[in-house]
Residue frames as a rotation matrix with the C-alpha (Angstrom) as fourth column:
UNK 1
0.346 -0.824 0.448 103.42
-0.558 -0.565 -0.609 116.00
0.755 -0.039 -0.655 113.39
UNK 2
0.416 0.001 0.909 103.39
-0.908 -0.058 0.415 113.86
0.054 -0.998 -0.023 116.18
UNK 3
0.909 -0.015 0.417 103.59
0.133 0.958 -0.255 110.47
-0.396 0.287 0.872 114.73
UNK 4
0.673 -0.571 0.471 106.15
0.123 -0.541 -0.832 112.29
0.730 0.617 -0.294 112.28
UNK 5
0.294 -0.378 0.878 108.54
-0.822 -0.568 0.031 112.94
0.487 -0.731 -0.478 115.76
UNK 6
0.742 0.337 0.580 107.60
-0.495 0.859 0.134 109.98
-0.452 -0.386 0.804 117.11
UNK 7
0.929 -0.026 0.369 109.59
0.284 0.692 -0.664 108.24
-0.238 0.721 0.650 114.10
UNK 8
0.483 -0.787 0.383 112.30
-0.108 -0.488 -0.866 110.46
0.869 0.377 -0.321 114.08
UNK 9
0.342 -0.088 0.935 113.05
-0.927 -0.197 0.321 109.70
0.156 -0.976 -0.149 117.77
UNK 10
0.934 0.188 0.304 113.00
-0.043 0.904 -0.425 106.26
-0.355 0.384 0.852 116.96
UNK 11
0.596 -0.803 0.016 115.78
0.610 0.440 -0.659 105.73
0.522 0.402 0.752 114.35
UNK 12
0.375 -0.744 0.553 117.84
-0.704 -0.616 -0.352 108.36
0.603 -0.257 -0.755 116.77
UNK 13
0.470 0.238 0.850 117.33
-0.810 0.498 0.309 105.75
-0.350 -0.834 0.427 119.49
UNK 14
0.955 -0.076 0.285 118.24
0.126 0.979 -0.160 103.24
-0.267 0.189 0.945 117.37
UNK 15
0.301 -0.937 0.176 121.03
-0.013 -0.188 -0.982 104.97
0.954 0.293 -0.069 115.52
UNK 16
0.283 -0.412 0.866 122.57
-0.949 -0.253 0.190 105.22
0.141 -0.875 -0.462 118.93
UNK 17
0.488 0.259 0.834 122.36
-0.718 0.662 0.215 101.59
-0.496 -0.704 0.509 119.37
UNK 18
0.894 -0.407 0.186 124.16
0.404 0.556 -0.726 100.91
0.192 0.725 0.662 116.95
UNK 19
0.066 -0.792 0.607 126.77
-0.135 -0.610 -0.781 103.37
0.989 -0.031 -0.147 117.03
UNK 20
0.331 -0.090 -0.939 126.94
0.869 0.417 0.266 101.93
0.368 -0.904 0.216 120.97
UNK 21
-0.564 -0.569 0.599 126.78
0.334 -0.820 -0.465 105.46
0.756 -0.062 0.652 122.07
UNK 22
-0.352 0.465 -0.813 124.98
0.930 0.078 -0.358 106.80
-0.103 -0.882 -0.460 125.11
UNK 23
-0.929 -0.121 0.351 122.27
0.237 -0.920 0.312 109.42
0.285 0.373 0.883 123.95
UNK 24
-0.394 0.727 -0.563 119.71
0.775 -0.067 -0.629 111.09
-0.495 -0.683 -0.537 125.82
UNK 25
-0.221 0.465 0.857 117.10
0.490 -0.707 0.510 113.28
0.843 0.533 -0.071 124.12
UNK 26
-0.554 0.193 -0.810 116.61
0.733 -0.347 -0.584 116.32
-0.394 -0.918 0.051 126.29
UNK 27
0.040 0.936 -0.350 114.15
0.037 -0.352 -0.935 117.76
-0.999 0.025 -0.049 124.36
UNK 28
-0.430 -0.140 0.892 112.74
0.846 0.282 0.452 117.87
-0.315 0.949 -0.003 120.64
UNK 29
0.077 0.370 -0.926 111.96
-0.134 -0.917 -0.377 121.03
-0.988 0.153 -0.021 118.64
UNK 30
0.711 0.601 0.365 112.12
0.348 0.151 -0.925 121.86
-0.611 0.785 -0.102 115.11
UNK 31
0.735 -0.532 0.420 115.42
0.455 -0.072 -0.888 123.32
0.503 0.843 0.189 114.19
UNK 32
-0.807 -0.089 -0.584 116.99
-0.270 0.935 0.230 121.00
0.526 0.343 -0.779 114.88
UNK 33
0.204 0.949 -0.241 114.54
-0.390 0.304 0.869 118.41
0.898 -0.083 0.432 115.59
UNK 34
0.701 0.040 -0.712 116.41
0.568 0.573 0.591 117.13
0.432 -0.818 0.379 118.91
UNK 35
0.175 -0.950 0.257 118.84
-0.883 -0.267 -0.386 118.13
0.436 -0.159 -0.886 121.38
UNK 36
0.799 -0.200 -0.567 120.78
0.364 0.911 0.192 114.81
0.479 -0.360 0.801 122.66
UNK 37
0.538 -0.368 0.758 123.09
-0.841 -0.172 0.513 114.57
-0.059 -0.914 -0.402 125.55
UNK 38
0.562 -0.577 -0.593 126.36
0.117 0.765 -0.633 112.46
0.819 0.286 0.498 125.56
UNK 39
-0.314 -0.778 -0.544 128.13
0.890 -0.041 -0.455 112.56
0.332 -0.627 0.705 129.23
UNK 40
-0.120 -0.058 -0.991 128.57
0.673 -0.738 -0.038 116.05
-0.730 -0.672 0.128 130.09
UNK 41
-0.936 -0.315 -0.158 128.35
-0.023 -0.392 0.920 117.41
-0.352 0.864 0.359 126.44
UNK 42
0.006 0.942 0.334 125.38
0.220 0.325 -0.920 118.07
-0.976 0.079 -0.205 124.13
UNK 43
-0.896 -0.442 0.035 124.88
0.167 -0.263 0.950 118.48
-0.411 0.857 0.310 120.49
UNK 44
-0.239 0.598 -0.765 122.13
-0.565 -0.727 -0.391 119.50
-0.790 0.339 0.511 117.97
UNK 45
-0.798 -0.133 0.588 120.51
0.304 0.753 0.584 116.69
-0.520 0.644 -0.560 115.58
UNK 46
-0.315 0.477 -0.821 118.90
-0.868 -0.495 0.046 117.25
-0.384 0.726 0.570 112.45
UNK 47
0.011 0.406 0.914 116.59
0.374 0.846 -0.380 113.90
-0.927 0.346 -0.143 111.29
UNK 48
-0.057 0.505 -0.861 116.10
-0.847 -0.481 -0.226 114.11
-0.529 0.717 0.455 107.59
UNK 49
0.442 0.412 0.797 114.63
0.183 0.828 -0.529 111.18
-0.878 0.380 0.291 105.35
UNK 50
-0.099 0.182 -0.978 115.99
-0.688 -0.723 -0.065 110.48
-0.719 0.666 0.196 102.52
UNK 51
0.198 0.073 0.978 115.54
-0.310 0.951 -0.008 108.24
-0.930 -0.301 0.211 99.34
UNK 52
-0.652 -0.600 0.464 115.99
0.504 0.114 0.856 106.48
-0.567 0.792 0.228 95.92
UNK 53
-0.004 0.822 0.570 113.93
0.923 0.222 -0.314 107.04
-0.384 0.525 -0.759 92.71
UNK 54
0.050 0.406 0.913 112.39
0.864 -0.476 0.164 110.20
0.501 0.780 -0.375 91.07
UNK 55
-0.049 0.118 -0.992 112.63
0.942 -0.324 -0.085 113.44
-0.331 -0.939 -0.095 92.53
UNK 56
-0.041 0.485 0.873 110.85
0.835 -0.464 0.297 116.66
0.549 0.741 -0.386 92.54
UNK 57
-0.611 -0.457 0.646 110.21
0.014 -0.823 -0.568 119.77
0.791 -0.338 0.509 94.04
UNK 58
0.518 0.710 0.477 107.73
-0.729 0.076 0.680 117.89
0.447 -0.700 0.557 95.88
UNK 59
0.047 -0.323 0.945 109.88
-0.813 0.538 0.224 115.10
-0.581 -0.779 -0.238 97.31
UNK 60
-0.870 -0.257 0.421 109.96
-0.188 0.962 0.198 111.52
-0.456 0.093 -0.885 96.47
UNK 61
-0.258 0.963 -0.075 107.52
-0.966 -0.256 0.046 110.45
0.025 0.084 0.996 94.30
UNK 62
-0.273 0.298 -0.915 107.56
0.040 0.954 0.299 106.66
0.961 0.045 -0.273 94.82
UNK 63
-0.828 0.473 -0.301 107.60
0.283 -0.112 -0.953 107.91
-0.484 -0.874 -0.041 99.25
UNK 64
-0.521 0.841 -0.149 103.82
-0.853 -0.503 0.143 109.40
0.045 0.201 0.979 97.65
UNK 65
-0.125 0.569 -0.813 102.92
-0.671 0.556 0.491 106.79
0.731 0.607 0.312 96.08
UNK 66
-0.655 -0.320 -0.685 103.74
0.364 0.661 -0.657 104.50
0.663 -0.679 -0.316 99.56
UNK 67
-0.940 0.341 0.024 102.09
-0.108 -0.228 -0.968 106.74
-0.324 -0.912 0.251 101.64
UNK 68
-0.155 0.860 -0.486 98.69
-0.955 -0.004 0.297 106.70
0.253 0.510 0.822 99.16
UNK 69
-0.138 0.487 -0.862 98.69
-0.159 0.848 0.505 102.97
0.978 0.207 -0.040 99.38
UNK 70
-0.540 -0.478 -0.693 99.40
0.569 0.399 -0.719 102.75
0.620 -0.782 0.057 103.01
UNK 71
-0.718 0.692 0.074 96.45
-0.694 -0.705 -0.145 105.44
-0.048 -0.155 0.987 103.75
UNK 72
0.037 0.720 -0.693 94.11
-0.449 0.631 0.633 103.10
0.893 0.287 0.346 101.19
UNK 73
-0.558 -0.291 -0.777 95.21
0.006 0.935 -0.354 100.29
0.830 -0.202 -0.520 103.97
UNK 74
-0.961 -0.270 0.051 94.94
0.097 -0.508 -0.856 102.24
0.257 -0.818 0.515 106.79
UNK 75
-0.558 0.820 0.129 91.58
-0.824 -0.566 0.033 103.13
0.100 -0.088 0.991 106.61
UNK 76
0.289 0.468 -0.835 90.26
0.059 0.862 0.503 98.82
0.955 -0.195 0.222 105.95
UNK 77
-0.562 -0.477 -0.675 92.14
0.482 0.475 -0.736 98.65
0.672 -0.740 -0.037 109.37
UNK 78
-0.949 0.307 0.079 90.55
-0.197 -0.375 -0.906 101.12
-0.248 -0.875 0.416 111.47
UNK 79
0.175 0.836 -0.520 86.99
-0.646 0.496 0.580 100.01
0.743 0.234 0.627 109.01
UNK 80
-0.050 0.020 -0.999 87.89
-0.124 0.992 0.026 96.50
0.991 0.125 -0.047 110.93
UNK 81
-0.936 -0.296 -0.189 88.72
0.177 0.066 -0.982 97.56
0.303 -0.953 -0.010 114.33
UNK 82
-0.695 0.650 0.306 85.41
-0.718 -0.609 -0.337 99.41
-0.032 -0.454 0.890 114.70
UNK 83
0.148 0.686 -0.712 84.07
-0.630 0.621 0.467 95.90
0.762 0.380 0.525 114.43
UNK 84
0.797 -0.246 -0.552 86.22
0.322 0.946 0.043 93.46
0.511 -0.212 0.833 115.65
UNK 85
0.588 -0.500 0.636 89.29
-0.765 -0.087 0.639 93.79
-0.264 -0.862 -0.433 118.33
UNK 86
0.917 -0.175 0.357 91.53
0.163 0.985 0.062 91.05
-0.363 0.002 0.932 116.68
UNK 87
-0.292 -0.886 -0.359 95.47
-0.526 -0.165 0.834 91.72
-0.798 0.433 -0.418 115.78
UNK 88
0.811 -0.056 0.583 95.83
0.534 0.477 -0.697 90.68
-0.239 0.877 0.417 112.19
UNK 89
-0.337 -0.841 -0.423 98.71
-0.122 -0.406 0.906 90.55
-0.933 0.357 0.034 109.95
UNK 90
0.819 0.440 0.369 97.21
0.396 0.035 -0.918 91.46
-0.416 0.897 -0.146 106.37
UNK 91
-0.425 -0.894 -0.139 99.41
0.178 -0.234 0.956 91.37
-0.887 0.382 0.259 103.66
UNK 92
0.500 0.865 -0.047 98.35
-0.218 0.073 -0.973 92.73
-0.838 0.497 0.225 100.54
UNK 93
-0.546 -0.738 0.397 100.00
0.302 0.269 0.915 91.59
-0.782 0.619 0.076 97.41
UNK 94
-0.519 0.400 0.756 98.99
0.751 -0.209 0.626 92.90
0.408 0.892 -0.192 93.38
UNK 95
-0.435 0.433 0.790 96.45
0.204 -0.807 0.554 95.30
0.877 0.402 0.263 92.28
UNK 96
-0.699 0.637 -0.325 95.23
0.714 0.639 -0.286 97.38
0.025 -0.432 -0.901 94.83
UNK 97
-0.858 0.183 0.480 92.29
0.064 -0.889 0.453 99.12
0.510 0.419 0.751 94.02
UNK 98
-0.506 0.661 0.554 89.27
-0.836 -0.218 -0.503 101.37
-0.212 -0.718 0.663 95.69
UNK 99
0.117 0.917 -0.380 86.59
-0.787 0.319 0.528 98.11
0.606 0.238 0.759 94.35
UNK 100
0.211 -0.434 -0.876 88.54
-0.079 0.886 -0.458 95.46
0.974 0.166 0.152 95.13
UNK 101
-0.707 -0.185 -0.683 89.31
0.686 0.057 -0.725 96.39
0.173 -0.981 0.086 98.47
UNK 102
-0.497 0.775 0.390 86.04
-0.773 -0.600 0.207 97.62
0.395 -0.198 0.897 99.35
UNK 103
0.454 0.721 -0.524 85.20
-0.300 0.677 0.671 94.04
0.839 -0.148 0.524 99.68
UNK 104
-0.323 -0.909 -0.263 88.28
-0.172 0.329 -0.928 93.21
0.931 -0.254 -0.263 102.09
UNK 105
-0.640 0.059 0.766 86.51
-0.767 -0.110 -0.632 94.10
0.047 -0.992 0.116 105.43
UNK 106
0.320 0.877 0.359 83.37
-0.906 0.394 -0.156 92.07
-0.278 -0.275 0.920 104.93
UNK 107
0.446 -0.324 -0.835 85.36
-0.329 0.808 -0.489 89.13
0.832 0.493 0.253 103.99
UNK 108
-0.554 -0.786 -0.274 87.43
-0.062 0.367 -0.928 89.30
0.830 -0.497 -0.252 107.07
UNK 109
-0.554 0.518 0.652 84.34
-0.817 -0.186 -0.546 90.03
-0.162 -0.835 0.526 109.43
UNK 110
0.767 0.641 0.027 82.65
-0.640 0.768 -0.021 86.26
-0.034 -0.001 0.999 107.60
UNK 111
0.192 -0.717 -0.671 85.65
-0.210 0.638 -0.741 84.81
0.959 0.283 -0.028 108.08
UNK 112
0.918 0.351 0.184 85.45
-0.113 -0.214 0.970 85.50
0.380 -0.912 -0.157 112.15
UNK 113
0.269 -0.953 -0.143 88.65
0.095 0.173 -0.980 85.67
0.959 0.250 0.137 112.08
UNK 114
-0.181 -0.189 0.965 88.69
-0.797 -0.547 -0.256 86.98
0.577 -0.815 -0.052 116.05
UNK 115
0.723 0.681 0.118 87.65
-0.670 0.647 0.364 83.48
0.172 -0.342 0.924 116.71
UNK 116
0.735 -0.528 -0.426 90.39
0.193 0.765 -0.614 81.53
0.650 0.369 0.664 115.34
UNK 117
0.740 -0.601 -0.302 93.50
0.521 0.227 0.823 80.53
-0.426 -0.766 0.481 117.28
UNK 118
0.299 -0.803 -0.516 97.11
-0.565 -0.584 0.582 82.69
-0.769 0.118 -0.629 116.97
UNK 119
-0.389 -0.877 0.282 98.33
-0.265 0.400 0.877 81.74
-0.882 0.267 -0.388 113.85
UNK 120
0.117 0.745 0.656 95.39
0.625 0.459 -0.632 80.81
-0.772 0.484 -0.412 112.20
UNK 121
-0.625 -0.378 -0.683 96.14
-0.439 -0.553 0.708 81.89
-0.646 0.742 0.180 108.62
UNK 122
0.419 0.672 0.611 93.68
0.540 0.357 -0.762 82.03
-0.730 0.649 -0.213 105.13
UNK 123
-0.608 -0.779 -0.152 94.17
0.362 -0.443 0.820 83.75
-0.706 0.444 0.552 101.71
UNK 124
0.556 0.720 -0.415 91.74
-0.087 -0.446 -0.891 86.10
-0.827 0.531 -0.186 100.23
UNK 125
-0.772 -0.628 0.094 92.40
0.156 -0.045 0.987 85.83
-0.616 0.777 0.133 96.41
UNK 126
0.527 0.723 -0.446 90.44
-0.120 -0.457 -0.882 88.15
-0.841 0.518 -0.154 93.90
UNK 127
0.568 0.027 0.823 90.50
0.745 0.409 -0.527 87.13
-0.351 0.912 0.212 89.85
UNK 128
0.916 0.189 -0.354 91.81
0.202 -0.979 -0.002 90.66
-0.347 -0.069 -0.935 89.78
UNK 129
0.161 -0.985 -0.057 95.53
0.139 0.080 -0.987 90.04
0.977 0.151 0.150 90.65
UNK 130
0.146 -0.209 0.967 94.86
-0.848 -0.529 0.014 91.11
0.509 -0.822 -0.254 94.16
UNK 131
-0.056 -0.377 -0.924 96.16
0.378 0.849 -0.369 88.73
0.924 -0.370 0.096 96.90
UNK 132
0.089 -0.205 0.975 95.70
-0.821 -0.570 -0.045 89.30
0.565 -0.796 -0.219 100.90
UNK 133
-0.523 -0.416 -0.744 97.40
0.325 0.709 -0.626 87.09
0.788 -0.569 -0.236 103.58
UNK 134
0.182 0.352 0.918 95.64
-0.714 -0.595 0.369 87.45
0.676 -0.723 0.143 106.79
UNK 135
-0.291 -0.174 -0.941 97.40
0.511 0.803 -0.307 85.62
0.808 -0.571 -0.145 109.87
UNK 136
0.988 0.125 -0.086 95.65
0.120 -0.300 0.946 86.02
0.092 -0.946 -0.311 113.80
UNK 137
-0.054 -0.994 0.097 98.84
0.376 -0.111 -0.920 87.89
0.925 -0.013 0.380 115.06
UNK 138
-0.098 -0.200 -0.975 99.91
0.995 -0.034 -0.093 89.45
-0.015 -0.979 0.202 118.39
UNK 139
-0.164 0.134 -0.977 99.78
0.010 -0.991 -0.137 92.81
-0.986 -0.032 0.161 116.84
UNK 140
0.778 0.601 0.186 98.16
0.263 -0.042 -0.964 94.39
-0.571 0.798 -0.191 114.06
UNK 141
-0.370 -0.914 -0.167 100.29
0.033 -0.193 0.981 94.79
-0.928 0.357 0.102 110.52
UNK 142
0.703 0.700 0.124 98.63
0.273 -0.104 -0.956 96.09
-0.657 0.706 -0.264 107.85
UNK 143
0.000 -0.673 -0.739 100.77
-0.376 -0.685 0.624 96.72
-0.927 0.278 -0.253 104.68
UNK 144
0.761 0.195 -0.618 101.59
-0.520 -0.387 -0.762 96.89
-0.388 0.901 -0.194 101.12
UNK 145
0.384 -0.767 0.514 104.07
0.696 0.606 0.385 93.68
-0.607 0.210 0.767 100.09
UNK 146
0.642 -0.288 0.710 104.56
0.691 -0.184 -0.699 95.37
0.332 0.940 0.081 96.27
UNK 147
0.882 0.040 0.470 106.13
-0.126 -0.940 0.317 98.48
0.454 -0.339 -0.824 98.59
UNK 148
0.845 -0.022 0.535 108.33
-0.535 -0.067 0.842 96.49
0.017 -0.998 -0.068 99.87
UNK 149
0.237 -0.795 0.559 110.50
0.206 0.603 0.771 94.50
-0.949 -0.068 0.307 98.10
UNK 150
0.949 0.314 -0.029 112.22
0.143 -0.510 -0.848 96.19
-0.281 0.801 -0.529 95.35
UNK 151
0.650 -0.625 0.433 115.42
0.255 -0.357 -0.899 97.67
0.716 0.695 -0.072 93.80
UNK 152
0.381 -0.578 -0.722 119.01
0.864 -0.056 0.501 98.57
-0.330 -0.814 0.478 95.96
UNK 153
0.877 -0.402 0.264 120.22
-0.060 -0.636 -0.769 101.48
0.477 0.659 -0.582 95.10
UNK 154
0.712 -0.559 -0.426 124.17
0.686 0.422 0.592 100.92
-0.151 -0.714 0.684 95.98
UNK 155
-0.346 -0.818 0.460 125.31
0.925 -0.378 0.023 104.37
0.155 0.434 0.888 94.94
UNK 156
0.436 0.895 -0.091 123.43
0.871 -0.395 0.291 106.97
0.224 -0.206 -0.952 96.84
UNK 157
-0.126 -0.573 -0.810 126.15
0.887 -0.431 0.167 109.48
-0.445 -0.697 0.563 97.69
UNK 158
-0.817 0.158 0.555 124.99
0.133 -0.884 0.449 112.02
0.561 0.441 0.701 95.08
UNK 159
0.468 0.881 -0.065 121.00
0.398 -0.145 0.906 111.67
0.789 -0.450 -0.418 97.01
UNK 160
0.488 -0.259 -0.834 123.25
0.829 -0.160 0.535 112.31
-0.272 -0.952 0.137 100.55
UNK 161
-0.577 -0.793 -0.195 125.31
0.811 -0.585 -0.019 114.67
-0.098 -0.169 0.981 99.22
UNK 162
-0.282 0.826 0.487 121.93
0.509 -0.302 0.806 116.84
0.813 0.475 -0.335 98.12
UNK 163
0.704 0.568 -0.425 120.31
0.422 0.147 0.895 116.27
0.571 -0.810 -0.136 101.25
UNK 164
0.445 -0.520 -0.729 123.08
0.885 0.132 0.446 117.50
-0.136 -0.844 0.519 103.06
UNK 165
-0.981 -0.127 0.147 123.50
0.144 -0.984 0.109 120.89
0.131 0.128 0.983 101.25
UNK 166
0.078 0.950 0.302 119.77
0.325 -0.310 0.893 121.28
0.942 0.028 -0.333 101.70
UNK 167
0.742 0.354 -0.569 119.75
0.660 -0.242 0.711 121.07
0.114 -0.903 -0.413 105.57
UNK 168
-0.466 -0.842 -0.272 122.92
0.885 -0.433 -0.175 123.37
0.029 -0.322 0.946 105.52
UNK 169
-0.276 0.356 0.893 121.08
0.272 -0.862 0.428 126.11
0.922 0.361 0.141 104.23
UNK 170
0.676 0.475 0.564 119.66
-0.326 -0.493 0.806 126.31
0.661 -0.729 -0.178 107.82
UNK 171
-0.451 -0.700 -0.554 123.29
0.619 0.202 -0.759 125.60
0.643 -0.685 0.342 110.06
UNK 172
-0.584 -0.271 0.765 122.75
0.127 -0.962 -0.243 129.36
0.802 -0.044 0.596 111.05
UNK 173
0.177 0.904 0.388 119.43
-0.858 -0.051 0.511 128.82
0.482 -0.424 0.767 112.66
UNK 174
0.788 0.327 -0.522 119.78
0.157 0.713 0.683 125.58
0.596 -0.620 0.511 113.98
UNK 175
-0.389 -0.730 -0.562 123.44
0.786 0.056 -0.615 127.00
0.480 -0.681 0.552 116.12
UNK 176
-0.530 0.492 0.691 121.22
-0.236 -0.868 0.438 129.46
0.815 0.069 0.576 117.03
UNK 177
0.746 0.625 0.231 118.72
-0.499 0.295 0.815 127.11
0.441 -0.723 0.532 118.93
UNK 178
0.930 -0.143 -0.340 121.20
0.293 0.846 0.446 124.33
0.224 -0.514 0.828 119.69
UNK 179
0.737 -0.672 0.076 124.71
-0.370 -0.306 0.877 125.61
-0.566 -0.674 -0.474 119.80
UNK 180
-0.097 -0.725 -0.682 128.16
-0.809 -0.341 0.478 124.89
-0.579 0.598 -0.554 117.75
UNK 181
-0.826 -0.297 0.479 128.07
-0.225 0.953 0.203 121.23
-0.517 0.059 -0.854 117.72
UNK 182
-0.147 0.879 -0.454 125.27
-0.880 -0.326 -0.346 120.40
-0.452 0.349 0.821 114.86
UNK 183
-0.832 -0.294 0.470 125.35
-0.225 0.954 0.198 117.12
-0.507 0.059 -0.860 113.87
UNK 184
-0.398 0.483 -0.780 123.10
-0.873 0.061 0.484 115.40
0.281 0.874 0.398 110.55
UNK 185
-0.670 -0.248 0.699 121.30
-0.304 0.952 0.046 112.35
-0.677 -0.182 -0.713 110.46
UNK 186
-0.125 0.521 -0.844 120.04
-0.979 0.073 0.189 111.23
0.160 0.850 0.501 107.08
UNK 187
-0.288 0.359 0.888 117.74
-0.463 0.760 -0.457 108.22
-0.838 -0.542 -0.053 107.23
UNK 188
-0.418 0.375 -0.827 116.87
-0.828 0.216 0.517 105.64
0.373 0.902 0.220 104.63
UNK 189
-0.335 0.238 0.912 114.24
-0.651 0.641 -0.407 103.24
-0.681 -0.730 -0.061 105.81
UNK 190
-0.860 -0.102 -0.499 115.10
-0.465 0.557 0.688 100.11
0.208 0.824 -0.527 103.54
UNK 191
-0.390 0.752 0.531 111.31
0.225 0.637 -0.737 98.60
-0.893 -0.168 -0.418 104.83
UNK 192
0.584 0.692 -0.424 110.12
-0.228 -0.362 -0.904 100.78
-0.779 0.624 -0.054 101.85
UNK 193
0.311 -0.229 0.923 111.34
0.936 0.241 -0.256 100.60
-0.164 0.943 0.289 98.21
UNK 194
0.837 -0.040 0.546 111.59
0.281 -0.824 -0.491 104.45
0.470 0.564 -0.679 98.50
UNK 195
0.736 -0.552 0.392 114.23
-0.641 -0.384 0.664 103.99
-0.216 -0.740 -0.636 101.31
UNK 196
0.946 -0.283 0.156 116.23
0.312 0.927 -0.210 101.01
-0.085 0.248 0.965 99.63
UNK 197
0.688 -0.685 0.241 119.74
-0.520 -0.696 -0.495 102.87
0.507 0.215 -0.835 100.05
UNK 198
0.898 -0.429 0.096 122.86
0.248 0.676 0.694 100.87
-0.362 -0.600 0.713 100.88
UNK 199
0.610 -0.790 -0.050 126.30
-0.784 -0.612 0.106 102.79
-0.114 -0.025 -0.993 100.97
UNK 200
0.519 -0.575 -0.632 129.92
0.246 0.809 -0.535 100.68
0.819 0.122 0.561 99.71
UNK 201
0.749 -0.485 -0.451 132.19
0.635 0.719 0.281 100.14
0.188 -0.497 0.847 101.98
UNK 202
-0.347 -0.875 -0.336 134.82
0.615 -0.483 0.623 102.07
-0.708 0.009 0.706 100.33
UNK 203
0.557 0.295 0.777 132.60
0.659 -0.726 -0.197 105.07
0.506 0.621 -0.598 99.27
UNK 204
-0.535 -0.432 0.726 134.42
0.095 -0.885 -0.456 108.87
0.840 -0.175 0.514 100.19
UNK 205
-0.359 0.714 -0.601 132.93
0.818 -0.069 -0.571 110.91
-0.449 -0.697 -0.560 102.53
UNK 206
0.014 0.376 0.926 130.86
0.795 -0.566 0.218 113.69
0.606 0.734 -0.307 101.03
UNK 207
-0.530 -0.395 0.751 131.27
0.151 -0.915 -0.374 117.31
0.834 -0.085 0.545 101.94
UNK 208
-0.303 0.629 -0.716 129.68
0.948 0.121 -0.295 118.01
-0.099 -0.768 -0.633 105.54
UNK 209
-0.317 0.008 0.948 129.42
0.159 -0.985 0.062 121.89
0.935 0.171 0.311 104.50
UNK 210
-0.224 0.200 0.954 129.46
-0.635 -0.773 0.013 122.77
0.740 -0.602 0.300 108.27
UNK 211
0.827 0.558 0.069 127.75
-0.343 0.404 0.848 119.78
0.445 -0.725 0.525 110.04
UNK 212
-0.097 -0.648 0.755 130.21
-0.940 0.309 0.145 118.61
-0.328 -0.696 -0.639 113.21
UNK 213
-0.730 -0.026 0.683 129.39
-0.111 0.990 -0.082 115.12
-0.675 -0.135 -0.726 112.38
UNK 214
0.047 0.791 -0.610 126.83
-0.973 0.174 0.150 113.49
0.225 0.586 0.778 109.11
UNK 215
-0.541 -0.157 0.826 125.32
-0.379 0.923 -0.073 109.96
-0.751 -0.352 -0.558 110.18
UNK 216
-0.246 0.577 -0.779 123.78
-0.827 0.294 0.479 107.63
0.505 0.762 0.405 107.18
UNK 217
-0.712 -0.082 0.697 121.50
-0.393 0.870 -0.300 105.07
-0.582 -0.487 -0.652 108.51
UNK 218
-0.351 0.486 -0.801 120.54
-0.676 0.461 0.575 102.47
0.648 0.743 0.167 106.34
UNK 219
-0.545 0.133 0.828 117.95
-0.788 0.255 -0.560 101.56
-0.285 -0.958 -0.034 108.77
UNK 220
0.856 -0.067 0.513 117.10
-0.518 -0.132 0.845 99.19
0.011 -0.989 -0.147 110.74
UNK 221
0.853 -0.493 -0.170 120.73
0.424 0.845 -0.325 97.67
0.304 0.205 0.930 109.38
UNK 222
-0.139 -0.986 -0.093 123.63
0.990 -0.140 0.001 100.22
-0.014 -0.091 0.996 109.76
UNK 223
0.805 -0.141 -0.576 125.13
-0.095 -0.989 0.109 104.10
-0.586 -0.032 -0.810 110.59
UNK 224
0.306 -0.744 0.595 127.60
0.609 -0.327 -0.722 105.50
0.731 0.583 0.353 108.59
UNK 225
0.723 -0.171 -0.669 129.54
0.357 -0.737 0.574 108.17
-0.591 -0.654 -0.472 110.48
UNK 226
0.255 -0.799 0.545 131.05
0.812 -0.129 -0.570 110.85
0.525 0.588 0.615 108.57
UNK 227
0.829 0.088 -0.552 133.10
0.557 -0.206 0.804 113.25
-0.043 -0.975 -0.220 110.01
């Protein structure tokens, strides 16, 4: 839940920066997930993710499938730290499966890779299909290429317009905690394939049922601002 905040705080921060607006979180809760401060004035923000692809009554199933591989990763990384202390950027690329990347750590621990100078780059390559980049880095970056570069969707306003009768259902409760002024923000984080969302120009605006204000950020690139 924390991390999970943590991230939602984030693209507010940023959405601000874009939208060159002066906002101060003055505290975070759950419904809504922030109040923010503008001047003398405050409002209620709702964070909600949203994205392309399949959808169920469980959510996104390609955001599953992202977070499964990105676990798998997760776990060689903290395997590696408890060895070695060395930033790496590890890219994986093709097939990855539990065998195949069972072998990943002990490759990078006979490679001494903590030795080698910034920059110092090799390429693990398994007959498999599997492919890892590993450059000495200033910070660590473990991740899933195949996740990452995919489809645009350039017609998402039916996914926003969804997402935005969903979080109505709970206006009631969140002017409750936060007061009149309630105010959306629907995220798509294009780093993933499940967040690839990228609004025209000269789309409508879609019904706010109620919110004071719906932002779309197609992050870390643009904000819509309906209104």
């Amino acid at each position: 839940m924390l991390a999970n905040k943590a991230k939602e705080r984030h693209w507010v921060e940023q959405a601000a920066r874009h939208l060159g607006r002066d906002w101060i979180v003055r505290s975070e809760r759950e419904s809504p997930d922030f109040i923010v401060g503008e001047g003398t004035h405050q409002f209620g923000l709702e964070v909600s993710e949203v994205f392309t692809g399949t959808q169920s009554d469980a959510g996104s199933e390609m955001r599953r499938r992202e977070a499964a591989s990105q676990t798998r990763i997760d776990a060689l990384r903290r395997a590696y730290q408890s060895r070695v202390q060395a930033p790496l950027r590890v890219q994986f690329v093709g097939d990855i499966n539990p065998e195949t990347l069972a072998s990943v750590v002990p490759r990078l621990l006979a490679e001494d890779v903590a030795s080698k100078p910034l920059g110092y780059h090799f390429v693990i390559d398994w007959k498999n299909g599997l492919r890892v980049h590993v450059t000495r880095a200033f910070r660590d970056e473990w991740f899933y290429v195949n996740d990452m570069a995919g489809f645009v969707d350039r017609k998402p306003m039916p996914k926003l317009e969804a997402r935005v009768r969903q979080k109505a259902a709970k206006l009631r409760s969140y002017r409750e905690n936060a007061g009149a002024d309630i105010r959306l923000l629907l995220v798509a984080n294009r780093y993933q394939n499940s967040g690839k969302l990228l609004l025209n120009q000269d789309e409508p605006s879609p019904d706010l049922c109620g919110f004071t204000i719906v932002y779309f950020f197609s992050f870390p690139e643009s904000v819509a601002v309906f209104q």
